[in-house]
Structure formats: C-alpha cells, structure tokens
N, C-alpha and C positions, 0 to 999 in steps of 0.2 A: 686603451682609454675609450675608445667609441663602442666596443662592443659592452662595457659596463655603463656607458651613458643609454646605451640602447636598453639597456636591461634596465633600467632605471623606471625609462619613460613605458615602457612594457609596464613596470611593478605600478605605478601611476596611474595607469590606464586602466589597469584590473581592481584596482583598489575603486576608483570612481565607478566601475559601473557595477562595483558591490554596493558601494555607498546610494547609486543614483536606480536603483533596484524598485520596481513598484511592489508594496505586499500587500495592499489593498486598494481596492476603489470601494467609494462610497456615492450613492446620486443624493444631493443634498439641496437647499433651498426651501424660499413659502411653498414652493408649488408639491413638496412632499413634509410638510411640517415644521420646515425652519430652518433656517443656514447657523453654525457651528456657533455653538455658542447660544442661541435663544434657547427659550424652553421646552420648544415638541424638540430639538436637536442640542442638549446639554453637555455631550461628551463626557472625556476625550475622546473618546471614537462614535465616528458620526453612526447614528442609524441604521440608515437602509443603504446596509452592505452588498456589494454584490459579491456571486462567488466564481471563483476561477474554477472556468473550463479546462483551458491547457496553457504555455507560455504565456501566451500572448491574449487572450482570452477572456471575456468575464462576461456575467448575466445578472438580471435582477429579475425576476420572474412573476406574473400578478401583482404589481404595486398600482395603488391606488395612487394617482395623482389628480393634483387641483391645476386649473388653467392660471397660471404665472409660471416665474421665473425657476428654474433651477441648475443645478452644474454635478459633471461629474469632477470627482477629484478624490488623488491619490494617497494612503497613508496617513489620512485623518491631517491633513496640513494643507497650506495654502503655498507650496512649493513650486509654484511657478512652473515655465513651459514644460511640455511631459510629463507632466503631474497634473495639468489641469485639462476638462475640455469643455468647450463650448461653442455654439454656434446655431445654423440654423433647425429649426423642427422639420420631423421627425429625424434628420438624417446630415447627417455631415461629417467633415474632417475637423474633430475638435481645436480650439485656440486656445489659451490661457486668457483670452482678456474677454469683457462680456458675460450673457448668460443663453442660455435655452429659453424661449418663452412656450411655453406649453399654454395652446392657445383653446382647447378642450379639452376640458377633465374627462378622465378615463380610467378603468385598469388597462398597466403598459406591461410589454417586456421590454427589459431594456438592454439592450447587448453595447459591451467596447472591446474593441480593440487596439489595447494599452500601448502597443508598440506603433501602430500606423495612426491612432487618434481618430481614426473610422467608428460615430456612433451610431446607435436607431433605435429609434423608440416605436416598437410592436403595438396596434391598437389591439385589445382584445374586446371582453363586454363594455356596452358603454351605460355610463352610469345616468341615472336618473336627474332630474334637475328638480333642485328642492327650496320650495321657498318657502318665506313670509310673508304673508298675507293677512290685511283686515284692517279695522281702522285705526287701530293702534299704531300701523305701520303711515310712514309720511314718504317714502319713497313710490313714488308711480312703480306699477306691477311687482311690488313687494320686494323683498331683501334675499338673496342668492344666497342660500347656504354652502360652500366649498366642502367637497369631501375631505375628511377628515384619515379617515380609514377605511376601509372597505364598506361595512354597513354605515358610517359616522358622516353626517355633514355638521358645519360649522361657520356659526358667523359672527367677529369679534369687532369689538365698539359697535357695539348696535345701540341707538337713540330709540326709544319709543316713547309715546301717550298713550295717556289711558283711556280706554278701550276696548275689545276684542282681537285676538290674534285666529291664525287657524295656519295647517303647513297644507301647500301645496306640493304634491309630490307627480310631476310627470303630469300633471291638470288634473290627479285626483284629489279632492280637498277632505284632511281629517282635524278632527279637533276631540277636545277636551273641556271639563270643567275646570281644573283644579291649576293652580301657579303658585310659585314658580314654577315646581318641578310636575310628572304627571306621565302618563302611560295614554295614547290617542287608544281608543276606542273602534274606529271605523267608522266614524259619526261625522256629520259636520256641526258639532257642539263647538263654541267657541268659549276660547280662554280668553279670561279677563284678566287682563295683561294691565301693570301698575305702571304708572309713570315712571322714567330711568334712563340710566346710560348703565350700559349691559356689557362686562366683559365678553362674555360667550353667549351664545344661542346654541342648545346643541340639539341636534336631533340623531337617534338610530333607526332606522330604518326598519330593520328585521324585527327589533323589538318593541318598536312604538315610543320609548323611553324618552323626554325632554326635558330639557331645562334648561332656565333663564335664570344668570346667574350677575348679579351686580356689580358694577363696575368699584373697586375701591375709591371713597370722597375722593381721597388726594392721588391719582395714580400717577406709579413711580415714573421718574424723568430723568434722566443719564445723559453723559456726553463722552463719547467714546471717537472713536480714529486713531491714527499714528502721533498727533499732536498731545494727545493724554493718555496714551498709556498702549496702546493698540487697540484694533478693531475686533466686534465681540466675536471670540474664538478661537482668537490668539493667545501666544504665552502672559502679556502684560490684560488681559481682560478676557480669561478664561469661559468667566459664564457658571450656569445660568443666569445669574442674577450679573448686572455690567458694573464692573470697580466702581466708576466715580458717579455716584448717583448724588442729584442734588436734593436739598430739602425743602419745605413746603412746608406751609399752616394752613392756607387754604386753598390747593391745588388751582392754582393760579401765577403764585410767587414765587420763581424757584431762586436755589442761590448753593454754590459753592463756594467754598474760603480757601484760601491758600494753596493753590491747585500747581502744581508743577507742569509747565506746557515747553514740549519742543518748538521746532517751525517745521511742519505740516499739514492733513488735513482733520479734520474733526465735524462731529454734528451729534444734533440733539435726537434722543429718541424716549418713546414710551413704551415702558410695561415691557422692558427689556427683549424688543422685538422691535422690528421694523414696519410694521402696518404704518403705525403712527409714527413720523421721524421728520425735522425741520433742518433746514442748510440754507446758504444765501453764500455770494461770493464776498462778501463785505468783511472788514475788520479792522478794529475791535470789536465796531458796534455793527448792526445789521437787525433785517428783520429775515427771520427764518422762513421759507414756507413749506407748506408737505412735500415732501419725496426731492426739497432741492438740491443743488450744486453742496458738493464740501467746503466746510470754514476755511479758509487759508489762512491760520495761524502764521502771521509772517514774522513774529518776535517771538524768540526762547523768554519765560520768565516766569515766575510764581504771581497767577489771577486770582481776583476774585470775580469768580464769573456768575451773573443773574442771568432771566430767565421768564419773560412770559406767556405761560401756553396758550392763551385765547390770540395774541396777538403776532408770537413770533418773536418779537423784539428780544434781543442778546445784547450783554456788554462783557468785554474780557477787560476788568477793571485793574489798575496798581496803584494802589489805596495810599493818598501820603498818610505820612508818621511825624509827630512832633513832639519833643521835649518842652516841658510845662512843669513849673510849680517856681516856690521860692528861690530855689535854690538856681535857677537860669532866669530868671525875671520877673516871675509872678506867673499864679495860677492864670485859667480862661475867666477872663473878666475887669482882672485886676487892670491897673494902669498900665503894670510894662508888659503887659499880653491880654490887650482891650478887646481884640477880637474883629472880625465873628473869624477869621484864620489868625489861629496859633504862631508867635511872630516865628519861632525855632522850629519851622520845618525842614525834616530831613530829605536826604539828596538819596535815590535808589535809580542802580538800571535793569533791574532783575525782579523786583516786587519783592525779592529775598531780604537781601542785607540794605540796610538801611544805616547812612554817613551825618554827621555834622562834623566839622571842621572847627577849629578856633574859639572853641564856644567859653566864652568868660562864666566860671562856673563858681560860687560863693558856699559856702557853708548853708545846708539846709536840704530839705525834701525837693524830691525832684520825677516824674512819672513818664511815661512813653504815653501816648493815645492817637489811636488811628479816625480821619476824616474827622479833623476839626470837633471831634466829637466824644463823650465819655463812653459808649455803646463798648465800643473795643478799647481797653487800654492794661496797659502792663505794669507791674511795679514789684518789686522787692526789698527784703532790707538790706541787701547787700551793698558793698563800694568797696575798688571800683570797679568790679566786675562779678556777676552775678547770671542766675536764671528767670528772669521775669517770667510771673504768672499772671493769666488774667483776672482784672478786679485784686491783683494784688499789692502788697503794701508798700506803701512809699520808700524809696531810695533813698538810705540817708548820707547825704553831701556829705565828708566828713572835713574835706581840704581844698580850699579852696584855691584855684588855678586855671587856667587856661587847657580845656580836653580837645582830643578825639574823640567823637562818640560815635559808637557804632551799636546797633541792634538786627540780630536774627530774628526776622517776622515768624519764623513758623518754630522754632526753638526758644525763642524768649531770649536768649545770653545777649548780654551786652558788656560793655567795658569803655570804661575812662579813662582814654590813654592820656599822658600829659603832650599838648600839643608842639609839635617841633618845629613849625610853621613861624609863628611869632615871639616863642620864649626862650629868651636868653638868656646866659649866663654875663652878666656888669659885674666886673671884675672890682668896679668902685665902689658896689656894695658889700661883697662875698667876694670870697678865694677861698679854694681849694687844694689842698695836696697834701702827701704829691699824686698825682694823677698822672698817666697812673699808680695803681701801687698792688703792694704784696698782700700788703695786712692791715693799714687804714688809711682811714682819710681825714685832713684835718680841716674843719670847717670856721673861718673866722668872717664876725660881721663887722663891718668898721661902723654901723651908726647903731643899731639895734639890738636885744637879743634876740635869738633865735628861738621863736617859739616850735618850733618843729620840722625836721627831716624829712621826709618820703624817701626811698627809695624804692623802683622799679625799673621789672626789667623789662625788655625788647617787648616782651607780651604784653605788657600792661599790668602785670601781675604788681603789687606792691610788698615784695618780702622783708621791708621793716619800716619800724616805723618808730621815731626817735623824738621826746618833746623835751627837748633840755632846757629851755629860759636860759639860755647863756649865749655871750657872745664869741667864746671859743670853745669848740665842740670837735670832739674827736669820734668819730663813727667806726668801730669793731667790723672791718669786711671780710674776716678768715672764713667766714663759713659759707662765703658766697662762691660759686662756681665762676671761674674766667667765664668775660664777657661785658657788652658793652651796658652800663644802666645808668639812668635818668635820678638825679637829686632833684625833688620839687623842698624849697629852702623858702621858710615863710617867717618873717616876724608881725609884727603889732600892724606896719602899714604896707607891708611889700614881700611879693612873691619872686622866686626866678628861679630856672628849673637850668639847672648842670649836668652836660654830659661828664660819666664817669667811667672808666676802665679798671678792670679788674685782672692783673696778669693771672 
C-alpha cells in the first residue's frame, strides 16, 4: 500500500512540473508598447518574445525601450509566482507582484533566468531625446516624445494651439511646412500646427516622416478589472479593443446599462490603454482621478453604470422598476399613480430580477418602466407571462386577481403568478372536488355563476382556461401531468384562488 501511495505522489509530482513548465517569456508593458491586451500588445501571445538560450536561460537582444513600467512574464499569462518577475532596475531577483520601472529610455539586452528569477537589463546605444517644441506647444520645454521603436518616438494625448511646432532632437531643431503629416527637411522651418487634442505625435527619426494625428471627438472609455469581467488581457477581456466599453454623445457622458458586476476591483480607462485611466476607493458613487486606487466593487449585481470624463465622477446605479397603467391603478399621472414616483414600485437585490408581491391586479393594460420615467420601459401582449420588449406593447390584464409579479431587467420575461400570500380558498363561496383527484374536478358556487376558471401551474404558466357562466362546473383534468396547481375562480363580484392536486 505505501509503495503505490509513493508512486502516486511521484505520478503527481511529474505531472505538475509538466504542467508548471515555462515555454515562453515575454517582456511586456508602456515601457515596450503596452501590457497584454492594449493595442502596441494585442495578443494572444505578447510581442517582444525573448528566446531561450539553454534550460533555464532566455535573452531579448536590442529592444528599444521607453522610461516606465514593464514586466517579464511566462507563457503569455498572468500566472502568478514563477511565471512572473519583477522588481528593481537594471537587475534583480524577480517577484510576481510590482513592476520594473525603466527609468531611461534606451536600446537593452535583456537576460532571465527562468529558474532562479535572476533578471538584467544590458544598456547598449542610447537613444536621443526628441521633442516638441514651439508655440503651439503649452508645456515648458516642449512635449518628450517616448521611443516607439528603434527609429520611432511617440507622444499620445497631446493638447495643442495654434501656432508653430518644430522637433527637437538631441538640441538639434528641424521643421517643416506642411501638417498634419510631412517629411523635416533639415531646416528650421516650422509647422503650422491647428488647434486639437492629438492621439499620436509621431516622429521617425532616420526618415524624417511625421505626423499629427487627431484624437477621435468622443474617445472610447471602458471599465475593465476582475469586478466586470477581467483585466485587459485576460480570458473575460481579451483585447484589443476592452469588452465593456461605455457610450457617449458628447464625449463627456458616458454610460453603461445592465452590466453584470462580481465583488472586486475595477476602473475606468481610455482609448483602450492605460496612459489615461481613473480609480478612487469609493463605492457606488466616487470621483475617479488619473492613475488612482481600484473601484472596490463591494456588491455582486447587474449596474447601470455613468461616467464623467472631465470630472471623474462614477455612479454603479440599480435602477427601480415599476408596474403602471389601468390594469394596477392607473397610468403616471392619473389619480391612483399621481406621481412624480410610480405608487407600484418593485423590490430588487441584484439589479436583475425585479419582485412585487400581493399586487390586486384588475382587467386591463398594464407596463414595466424604469426610474419613474417612460425613457426605459417594457411591455408586451402577452399574459401572464411573457417577453417584454422595449417601447413595447401593453400587457393585456386578462383576469383579474391578486399576483406575484416578477421581471427579468436584461431578458425582459415576466410573469403573473397568482399570489399565495393573501388568496384563499372560502369554502362558503366555492367547493371543490374531489381534490384531489384522477380525472376531474367539480367546481360549485353557492351565490354566483362562475364566470371563469384559471388554471396554473407551480410556474405560473396558465394551461387552461374555462368561462362557463354557470354555477356548477366540472373542469376535464386527464390531460394534465400530476402535480400541484392553482384554480384562480372568478364570478361578477368575487375572486379566490384554490389549491388543486392532480394524482
């Protein structure tokens, strides 16, 4: 027994360190084009591979790097200790948590060793320092262009006035006539640079080649972390472009609808990149600011989450829902729903499924709308259960009774269960039997006739429906499947709703 338990933990042992194997490293982050996921780094497998030496071994050889952040890491994943390293510049024993800050841009070599976590970053030529200069520019001694690639510098959200531009490269000054784009000359002719907010600035160096390229009106704004879905790079927010991107009319107002959030962290970002990105520790509501703390999402539930870029301000919203029209007491306005809140507000703990209870519901139309308001609201012809669309048609009440009412916010389904809560069966009115029974049921009213039967079952589902005007009524149950179901029994002045069994 112990030498097949031994062999066991052996087969276990070789299995995991098949499984926990490196087969690649990759150096990744701003400071070589972007962390997993943006767009210089769109994957699945990151970029700038390095390649293996021998076991244990690996090199990335002339890479152009910019001064910030970057990491190595194994297998194109974010697989934790062993797979990740980081820590101090030029040199150290890498960690999994942290980053490298490369604090001068350079061409590097970059050596690891996978097994010990021993990194270094090799300085080799160093690269020129390239700016923007002129009066177009509003920053004191011009705008730093970050190497991009070997010949390439780059500079993203750049603000200018109009004006003259000119690049400085290394304190030699060249310019041009012609903009956006244009080829320097060797001159110091300066470019007449239009007023804007500029995605890129780019410059090539060897070629002279430039161009100032406009920022889009509304540029895109996302909210990405483990709270919605994963962080960009990952399986739930793969990249380039990040899943939950919000909308906007005037790149100013953003807004998401119906967003499914765990309890995690989260934050706002731009143009599917982290240059421009907002966080605050606050929640629901907060004000973001650049580069802060992650949202701590502390409630699971389906948001409506806004969003303003000039100021930061966020709210993770759960929007009430109310039932409105004739058929529950009158439209918004009327007498028995005066306003300015809808009396028949529903109960939610999730922002998903939405409750009323006990609701005395009469013959007539009847509609869902969200925030006291028509902007958002659902309706259908169905009863009593159905798939609400929006701006769709009224709900027609067909029986009146005492419900359950429930609505799926991002599915539309609702249903009218008859309520168990308050409605009984008065035996002084109505008798039934026998109850249970094989093959029918016999329904007599001692004051009224019976204008009509319901029958449903546990679901809410109504599978018949019987208008006899009589005060002794025999209801045909062979076709129904055993189980328990709800007689809703209605004459001229009175309702009551009978539990029934079906052997």
């Amino acid at each position: 027994m112990k030498t097949k338990l031994l062999l066991l933990v052996t087969v276990c042992m070789m299995a995991f360190g098949v499984n926990a194997q490196v087969n690649s490293v990759a150096l990744v982050g701003t400071a070589v084009g972007g962390w997993p996921g943006e767009p210089g780094n769109p994957g699945p497998t990151d970029i700038n591979q390095l390649t293996q030496v021998d076991a244990d071994n690996w090199i990335i050889e002339n890479i152009t790097i910019a001064a910030g952040p970057c990491k190595l890491r194994a297998n194109n994943c974010w697989c934790g200790a062993g797979f990740e390293w980081a820590g101090a510049f030029p040199t150290a024993t890498g960690t999994s948590s942290g980053d490298i800050i490369v604090p001068i841009a350079g061409v590097y070599t970059v050596t690891l060793n996978a097994t010990t976590g021993v990194y270094n970053f090799e300085s080799g030529s160093p690269l020129p320092v390239v700016k923007l200069i002129g009066s177009s520019v509003t920053e004191a001694g011009g705008i730093v262009l970050a190497p991009f690639a070997t010949d390439t510098f780059r500079a993203t959200n750049v603000t200018l006035v109009d004006g003259t531009g000119q690049f400085d490269i290394d304190g030699s000054v060249f310019g041009e006539t012609s903009f956006p784009t244009g080829t320097l000359q060797g001159n110091a002719d300066n470019i007449p640079v239009v007023a804007g907010v500029y995605s890129t600035v780019t410059l090539n160096i060897s070629t002279g080649d430039y161009s100032f390229e406009l920022a889009p009106l509304i540029p895109p704004v996302s909210i990405v972390g483990d709270a919605v879905g994963g962080w960009p790079g990952s399986t739930g927010n793969p990249g380039p472009e990040d899943t939950n991107q919000l909308t906007s009319t005037d790149g100013e107002n953003y807004k998401i609808e119906k967003l499914a959030c765990v309890v995690g962290p989260a934050k706002f970002r731009q143009d599917n990149a982290w240059t421009i990105n907002w966080g605050d520790t606050a929640f629901p509501t907060g004000t973001g600011t650049q580069g802060g703390p992650d949202i701590p999402v502390a409630a699971a539930g389906t948001y409506d989450i806004t969003f303003v870029r000039s100021t930061g301000a966020y709210n993770f919203l759960i929007p009430t829902i109310a039932i409105v029209g004739d058929a529950v007491g009158g439209w918004p306005g009327s007498t028995g729903n005066p306003g300015p809140e809808d009396v028949h507000q529903m109960a939610t703990t999730d922002g998903l499924t939405y409750t009323i209870s006990n609701l005395n519901v009469v013959v007539g139309p009847a509609k869902f709308r969200q925030g006291n308001a028509w902007d958002i609201n659902w309706g259908s012809v169905d009863f009593p259960s159905g798939t609400a669309t929006q701006n769709g048609a009224d709900i027609s009440v067909t029986t009146a009774g005492t419900y359950d009412v429930t609505l799926n916010r991002v599915t539309g389904e609702y249903n009218f269960t008859p309520s168990l809560a308050t409605t009984t069966f008065n035996s002084n009115n109505f008798r039934v039997s026998p109850n249970p029974t094989n093959n029918v049921w016999n329904f007599v009213s001692a004051k009224q006739a019976i204008e009509s039967i319901q029958i449903v079952d546990m679901l809410g589902k109504t599978v018949m429906t019987i208008n006899p005007k009589d005060m002794n009524v025999t209801v045909d149950a062979t076709s129904l499947n055993a189980g328990m179901y709800f007689a809703k029994i209605s004459t001229a002045n009175a309702t009551e709703t009978a539990k029934l069994i079906k052997n």
